[in-house]
N, C-alpha and C positions, 0 to 999 in steps of 0.2 A: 818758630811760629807753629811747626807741629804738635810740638808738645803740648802748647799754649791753649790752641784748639781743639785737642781730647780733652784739656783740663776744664774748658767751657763747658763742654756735652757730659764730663763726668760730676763735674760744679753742677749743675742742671737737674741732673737726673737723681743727685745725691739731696738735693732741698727740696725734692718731693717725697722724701723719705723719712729726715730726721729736720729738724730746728734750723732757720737759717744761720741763728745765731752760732749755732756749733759750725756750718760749713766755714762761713768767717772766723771764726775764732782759730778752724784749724789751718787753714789759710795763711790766718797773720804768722801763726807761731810758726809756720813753714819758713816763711819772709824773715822774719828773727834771726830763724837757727841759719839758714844760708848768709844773710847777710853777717850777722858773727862769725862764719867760717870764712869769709870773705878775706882775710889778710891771711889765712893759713893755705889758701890755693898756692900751687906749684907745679904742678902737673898739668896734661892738656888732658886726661883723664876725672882732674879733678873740677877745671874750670865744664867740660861739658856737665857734668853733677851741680854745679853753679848753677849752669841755666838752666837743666831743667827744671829745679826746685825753683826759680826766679820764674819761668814758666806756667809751672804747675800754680804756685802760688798765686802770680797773677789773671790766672784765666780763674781763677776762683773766685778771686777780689772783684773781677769785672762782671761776671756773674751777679754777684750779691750787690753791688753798687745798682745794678741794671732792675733785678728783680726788686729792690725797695726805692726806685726814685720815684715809679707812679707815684704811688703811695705818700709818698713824702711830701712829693714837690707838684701833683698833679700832671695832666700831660700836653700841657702846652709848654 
C-alpha cells in the first residue's frame, strides 16, 4: 500500500509535467513487463520486486483513470 501511495503523489505530480498519455502508457508497459515476469518469480526477493512494480504500476493507472473520468463521464 506504501508503495502504491508514493506512486499516486508521483503519477500526480508527473501529469503535470509531461502528456497524460505517456504517464499511462508507462504505467501499462510496467504492468506487462511484471506480469510476464510473473511465472519466472522464485525468490521472496523477487516476489517483493512483483509488487512493487504491480504497486507502482497501479497507483499510476488509478491516477489517470481518476484524472480523465470528469471529463469523460461528467461528475455526477
Amino acid at each position: 500500500p506504501l508503495i502504491g501511495l508514493a506512486a499516486n503523489l508521483c503519477a500526480g505530480w508527473l501529469a503535470t509535467k509531461v502528456r497524460l498519455n505517456a504517464v499511462l502508457a508507462g504505467a501499462l508497459a510496467l504492468q506487462a513487463a511484471a506480469l510476464a515476469c510473473f511465472p519466472f518469480v522464485s525468490s521472496l526477493a523477487e516476489v517483493y520486486a512483483y509488487a512493487a512494480a504491480m504497486g507502482v504500476s497501479g497507483g499510476a493507472l488509478t491516477v489517470t483513470f481518476f484524472a480523465v473520468w470528469r471529463q469523460a463521464f461528467g461528475p455526477a
